[in-house]
C-alpha positions as CSV (number, residue, x, y, z in Angstrom):
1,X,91.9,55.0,92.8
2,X,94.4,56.2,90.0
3,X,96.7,59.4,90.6
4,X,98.5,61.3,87.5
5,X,101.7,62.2,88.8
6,X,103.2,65.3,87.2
7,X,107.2,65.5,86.5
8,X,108.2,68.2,88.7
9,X,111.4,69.7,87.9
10,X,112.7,68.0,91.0
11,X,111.6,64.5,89.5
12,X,113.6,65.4,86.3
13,X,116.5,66.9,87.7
14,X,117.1,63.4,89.4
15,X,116.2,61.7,86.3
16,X,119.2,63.5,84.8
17,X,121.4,63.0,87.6
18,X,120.4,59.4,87.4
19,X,121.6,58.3,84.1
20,X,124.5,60.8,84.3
21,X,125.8,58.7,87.2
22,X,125.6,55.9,84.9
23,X,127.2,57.4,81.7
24,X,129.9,58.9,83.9
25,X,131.0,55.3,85.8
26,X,131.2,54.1,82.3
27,X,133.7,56.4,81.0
28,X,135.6,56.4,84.2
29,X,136.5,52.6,83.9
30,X,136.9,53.3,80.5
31,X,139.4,56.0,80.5
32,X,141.3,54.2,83.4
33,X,141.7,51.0,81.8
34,X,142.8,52.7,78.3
35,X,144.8,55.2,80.1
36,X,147.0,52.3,81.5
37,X,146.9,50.8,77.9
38,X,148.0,53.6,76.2
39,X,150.2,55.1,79.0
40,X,148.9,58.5,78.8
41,X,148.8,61.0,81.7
42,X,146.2,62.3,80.2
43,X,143.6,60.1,80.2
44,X,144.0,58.8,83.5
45,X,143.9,62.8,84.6
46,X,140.4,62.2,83.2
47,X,139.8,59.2,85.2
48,X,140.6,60.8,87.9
49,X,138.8,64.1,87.1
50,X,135.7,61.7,85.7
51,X,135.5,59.5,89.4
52,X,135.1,63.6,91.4
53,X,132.5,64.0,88.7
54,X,130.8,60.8,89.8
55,X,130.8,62.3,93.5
56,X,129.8,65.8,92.1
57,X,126.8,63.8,90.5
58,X,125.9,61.8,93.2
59,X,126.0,64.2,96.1
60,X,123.8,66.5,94.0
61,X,121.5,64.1,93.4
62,X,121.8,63.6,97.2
63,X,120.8,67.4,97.7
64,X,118.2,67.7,95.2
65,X,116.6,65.0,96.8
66,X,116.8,66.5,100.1
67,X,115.7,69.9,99.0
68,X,112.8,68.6,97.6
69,X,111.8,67.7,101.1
70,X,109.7,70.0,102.9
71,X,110.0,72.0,105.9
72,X,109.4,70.9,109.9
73,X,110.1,72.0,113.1
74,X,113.4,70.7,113.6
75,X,114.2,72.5,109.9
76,X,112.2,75.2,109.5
77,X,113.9,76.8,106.2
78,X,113.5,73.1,104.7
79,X,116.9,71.3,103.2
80,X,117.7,74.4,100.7
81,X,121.2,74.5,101.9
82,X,121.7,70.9,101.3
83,X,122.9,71.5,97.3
84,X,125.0,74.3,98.3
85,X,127.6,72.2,100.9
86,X,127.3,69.0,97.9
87,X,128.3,72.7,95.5
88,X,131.4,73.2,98.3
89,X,132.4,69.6,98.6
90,X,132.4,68.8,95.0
91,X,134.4,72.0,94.2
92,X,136.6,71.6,97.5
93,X,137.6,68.2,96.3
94,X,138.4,69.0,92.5
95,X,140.9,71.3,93.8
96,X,142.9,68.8,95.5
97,X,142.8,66.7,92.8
98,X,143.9,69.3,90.5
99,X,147.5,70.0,92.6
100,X,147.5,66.0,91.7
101,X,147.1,66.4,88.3
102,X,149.8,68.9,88.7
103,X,152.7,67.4,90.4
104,X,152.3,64.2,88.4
105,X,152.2,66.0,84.9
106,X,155.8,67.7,86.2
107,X,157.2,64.7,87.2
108,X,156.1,63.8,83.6
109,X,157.5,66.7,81.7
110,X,160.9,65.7,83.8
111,X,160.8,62.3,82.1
112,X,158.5,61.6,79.3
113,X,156.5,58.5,79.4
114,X,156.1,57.1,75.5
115,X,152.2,57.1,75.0
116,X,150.0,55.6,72.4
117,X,147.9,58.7,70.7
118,X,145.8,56.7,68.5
119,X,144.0,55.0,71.9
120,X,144.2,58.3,73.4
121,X,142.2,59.7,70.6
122,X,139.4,57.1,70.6
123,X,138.5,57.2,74.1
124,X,138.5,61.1,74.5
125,X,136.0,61.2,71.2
126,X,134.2,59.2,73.3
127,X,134.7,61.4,76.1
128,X,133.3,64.6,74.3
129,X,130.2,62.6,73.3
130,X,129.0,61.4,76.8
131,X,130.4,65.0,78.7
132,X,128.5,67.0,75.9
133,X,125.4,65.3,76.3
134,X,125.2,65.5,80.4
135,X,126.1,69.2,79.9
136,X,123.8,69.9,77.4
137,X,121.4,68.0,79.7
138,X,122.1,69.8,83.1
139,X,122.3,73.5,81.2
140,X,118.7,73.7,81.5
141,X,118.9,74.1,85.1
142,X,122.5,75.3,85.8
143,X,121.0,78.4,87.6
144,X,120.9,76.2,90.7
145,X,124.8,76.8,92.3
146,X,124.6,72.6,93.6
147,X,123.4,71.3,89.6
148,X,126.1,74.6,88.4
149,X,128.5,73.2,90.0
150,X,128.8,69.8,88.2
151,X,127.4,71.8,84.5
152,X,130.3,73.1,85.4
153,X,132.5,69.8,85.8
154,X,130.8,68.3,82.7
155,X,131.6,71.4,80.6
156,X,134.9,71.3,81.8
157,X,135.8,67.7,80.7
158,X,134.4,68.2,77.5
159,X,136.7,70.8,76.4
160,X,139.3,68.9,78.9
161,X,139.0,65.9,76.4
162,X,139.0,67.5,73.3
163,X,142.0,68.9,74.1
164,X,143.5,65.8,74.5
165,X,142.4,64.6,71.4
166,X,144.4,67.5,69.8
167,X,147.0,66.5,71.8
168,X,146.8,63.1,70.6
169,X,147.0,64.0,67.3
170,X,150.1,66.2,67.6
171,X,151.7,64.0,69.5
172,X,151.3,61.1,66.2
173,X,152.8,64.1,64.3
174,X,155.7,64.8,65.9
175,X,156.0,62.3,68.2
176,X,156.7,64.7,71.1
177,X,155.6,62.4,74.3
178,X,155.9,65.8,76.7
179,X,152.7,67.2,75.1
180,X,150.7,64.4,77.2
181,X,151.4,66.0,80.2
182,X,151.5,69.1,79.8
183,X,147.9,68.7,78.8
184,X,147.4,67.3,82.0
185,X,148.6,71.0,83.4
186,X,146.4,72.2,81.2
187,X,143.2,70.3,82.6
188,X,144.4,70.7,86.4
189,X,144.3,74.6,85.5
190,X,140.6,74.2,84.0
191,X,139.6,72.4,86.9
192,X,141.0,75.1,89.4
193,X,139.4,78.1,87.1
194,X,135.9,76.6,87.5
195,X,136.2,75.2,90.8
196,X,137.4,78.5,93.2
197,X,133.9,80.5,91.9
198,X,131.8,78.0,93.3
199,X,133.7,77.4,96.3
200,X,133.8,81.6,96.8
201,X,130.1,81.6,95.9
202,X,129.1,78.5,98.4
203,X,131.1,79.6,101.4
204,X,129.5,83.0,101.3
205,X,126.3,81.2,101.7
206,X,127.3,78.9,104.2
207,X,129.1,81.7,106.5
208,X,125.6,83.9,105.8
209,X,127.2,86.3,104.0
210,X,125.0,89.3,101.7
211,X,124.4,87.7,98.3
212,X,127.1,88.3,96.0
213,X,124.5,90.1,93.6
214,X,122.9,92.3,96.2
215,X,124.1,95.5,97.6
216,X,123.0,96.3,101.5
217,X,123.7,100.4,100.4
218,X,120.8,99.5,97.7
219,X,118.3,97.7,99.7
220,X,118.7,100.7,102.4
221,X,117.9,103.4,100.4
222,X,115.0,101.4,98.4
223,X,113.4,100.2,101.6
224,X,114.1,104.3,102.9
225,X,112.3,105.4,100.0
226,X,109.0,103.5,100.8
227,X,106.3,106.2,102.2
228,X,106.1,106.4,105.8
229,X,109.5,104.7,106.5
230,X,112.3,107.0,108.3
231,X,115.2,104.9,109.2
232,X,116.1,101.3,107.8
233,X,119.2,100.0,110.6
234,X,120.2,96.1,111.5
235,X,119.9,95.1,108.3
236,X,121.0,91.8,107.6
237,X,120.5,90.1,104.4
238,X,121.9,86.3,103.6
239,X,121.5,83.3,101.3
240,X,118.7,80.2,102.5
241,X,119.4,78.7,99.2
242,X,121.3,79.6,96.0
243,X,118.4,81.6,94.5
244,X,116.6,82.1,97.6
245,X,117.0,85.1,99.6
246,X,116.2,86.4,103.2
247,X,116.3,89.8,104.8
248,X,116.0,91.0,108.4
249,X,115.6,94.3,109.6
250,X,114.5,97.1,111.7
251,X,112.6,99.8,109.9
252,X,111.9,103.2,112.2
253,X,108.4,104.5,111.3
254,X,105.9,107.5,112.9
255,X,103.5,106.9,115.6
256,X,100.7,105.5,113.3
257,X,97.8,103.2,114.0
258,X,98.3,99.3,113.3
259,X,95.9,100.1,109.4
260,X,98.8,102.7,108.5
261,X,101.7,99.9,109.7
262,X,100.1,97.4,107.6
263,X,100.5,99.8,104.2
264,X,104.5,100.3,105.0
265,X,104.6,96.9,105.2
266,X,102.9,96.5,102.4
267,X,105.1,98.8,100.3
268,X,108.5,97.5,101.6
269,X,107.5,94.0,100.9
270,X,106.6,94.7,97.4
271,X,110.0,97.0,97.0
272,X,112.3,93.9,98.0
273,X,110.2,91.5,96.0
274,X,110.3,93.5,93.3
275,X,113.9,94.8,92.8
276,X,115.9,92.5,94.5
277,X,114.0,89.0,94.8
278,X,113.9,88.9,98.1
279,X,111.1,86.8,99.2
280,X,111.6,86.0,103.2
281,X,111.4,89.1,105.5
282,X,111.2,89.7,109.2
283,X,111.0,93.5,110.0
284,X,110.5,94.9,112.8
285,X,109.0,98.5,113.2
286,X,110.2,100.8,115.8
287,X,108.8,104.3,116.8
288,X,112.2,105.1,118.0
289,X,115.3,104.2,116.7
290,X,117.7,101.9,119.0
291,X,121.0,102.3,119.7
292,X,123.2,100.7,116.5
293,X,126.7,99.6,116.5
294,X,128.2,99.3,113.2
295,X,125.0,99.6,111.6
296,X,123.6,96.8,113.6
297,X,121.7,97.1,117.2
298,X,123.5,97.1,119.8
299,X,124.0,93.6,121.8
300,X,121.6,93.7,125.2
301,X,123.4,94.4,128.6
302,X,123.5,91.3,130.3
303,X,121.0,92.0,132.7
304,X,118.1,93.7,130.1
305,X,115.2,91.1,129.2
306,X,114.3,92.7,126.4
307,X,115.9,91.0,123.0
308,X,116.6,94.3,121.9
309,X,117.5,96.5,124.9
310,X,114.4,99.3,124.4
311,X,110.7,99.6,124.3
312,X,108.3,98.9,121.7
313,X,105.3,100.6,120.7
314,X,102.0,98.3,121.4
315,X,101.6,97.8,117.5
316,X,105.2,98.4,116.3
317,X,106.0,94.8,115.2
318,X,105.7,93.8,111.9
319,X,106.6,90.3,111.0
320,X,106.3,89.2,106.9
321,X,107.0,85.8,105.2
322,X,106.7,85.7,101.9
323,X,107.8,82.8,99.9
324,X,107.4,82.4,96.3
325,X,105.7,79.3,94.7
């Protein structure tokens, strides 16, 4: 029996990655064995820059694969986080290898290395033809922070290695050899620009922090204006995935029977679905508010059984996953 397998975006995301990883090694041993030939700083920054690329490619790949995977019991949120520590690595590395761009280029600009700008110029052409087209090939889907995060990289060496054809050119002008390196300053600053916003942007995920676009005063008052709803407290909202979004909370309501609970639900559901994109919630209703502690419940005393520390109405908990498709 025959099966028609569709291309789902994961498919072609790793078709991308796949031939990226190929393109990339290419110009890698390229740029190396050039940048040796002709001397220059430069290129060899982009070898250098080019190889963390390769990395940045291949551990995304690495996540996309693995957040394709679906959930089980011993990962019951799936593998979304996988692209988002691949996002922190890749970033995490390229600023190390910018301070070594850095020192090396001042060491340069202390003593001028003579370079050969016409061998510069023909490999970075080359450069800016194979980086454009992987950008141009990721930017369909660089709202993910892991396949970002190297759009990123490739955006970055494509302007990287213009610049160094410029610099190529000026330096067959006027023959000023310090213009190599200081374009490798130049690219180690690039790389450092578009490298701490991921890193910022992952670690807030990884350390569960509220989602950089999201504002906890918001949801409260939104989810407070929903009919039947008195107090919204322990709220607690967090990143599963770069554009996936979770929410826990306890919601305070009037003593109402279990049909009435089901229509606050209902309404608070649709509120943070609607206005905030928040797909995954666990909220709990309460007929009484508990005792809070910086806006979160109190912890239990040690002795106390319950999770919470007070008593729940028979129909008071309200549990609702909702995940988009």
């Amino acid at each position: 029996m025959g099966m028609h397998m569709v291309a789902t975006p994961s498919r072609t995301m790793q078709r991308v990655l796949k031939l990226s990883m190929g393109l990339t090694t290419a110009y890698v041993a390229a740029t190396f064995v050039f940048g040796l030939r002709a001397h220059s700083l430069a290129l060899l920054s982009e070898a250098g820059h080019n190889v963390s690329d390769l990395l940045a490619i291949l551990l995304s790949y690495v996540a996309v694969y693995f957040h394709s995977r679906p959930a089980n019991d011993q990962k019951t949120f799936g593998y979304q986080r996988a692209g988002v520590l691949a996002a922190f690595v890749n970033a995490a590395t390229l600023l190390v290898l910018s301070a070594w761009i850095a020192v090396d280029a001042v060491h340069r600009l202390a003593r001028p290395v003579a370079v050969h700008p016409h061998l510069m110029m023909l490999v970075a052409a080359a450069g800016v033809l194979m980086n454009g087209t992987i950008a141009a090939l990721l930017w369909r889907s660089a709202r993910d922070v892991n396949i970002r995060s190297v759009f990123l990289h490739m955006l970055g060496d494509t302007l990287s290695t213009a610049a160094v054809i410029v610099g190529g050119a000026g330096i067959l002008l006027t023959g000023f050899n310090w213009i190599d390196p200081l374009l490798s300053l130049g690219i180690a600053g690039m790389i450092v620009y578009s490298s701490v916003g991921i890193v910022r942007e992952t670690l807030n995920i990884l350390l569960e922090g509220t989602p950089s676009n999201l504002e906890l005063g918001c949801i409260r008052e939104a989810m407070q204006a929903v009919d039947g709803v008195l107090n919204v407290h322990d709220l607690h909202v967090w990143s599963l995935g770069s554009n996936s979004h979770a929410l826990a909370s306890h919601v305070t309501i009037g003593d109402k029977p279990i049909s009435e609970c089901s229509c606050i639900l209902d309404g608070l559901n649709k509120t943070l679905r609607e206005n905030f994109r928040i797909t995954h919630t666990t909220i709990q209703f309460e007929v009484t508010g508990c005792e809070t502690t910086h806006g979160c419940s109190a912890p239990p005393e040690p002795t106390a059984f319950d999770a919470h520390g007070h008593h729940h109405h028979g129909h008071e908990q309200g549990h609702s996953h909702s995940h988009a498709h």
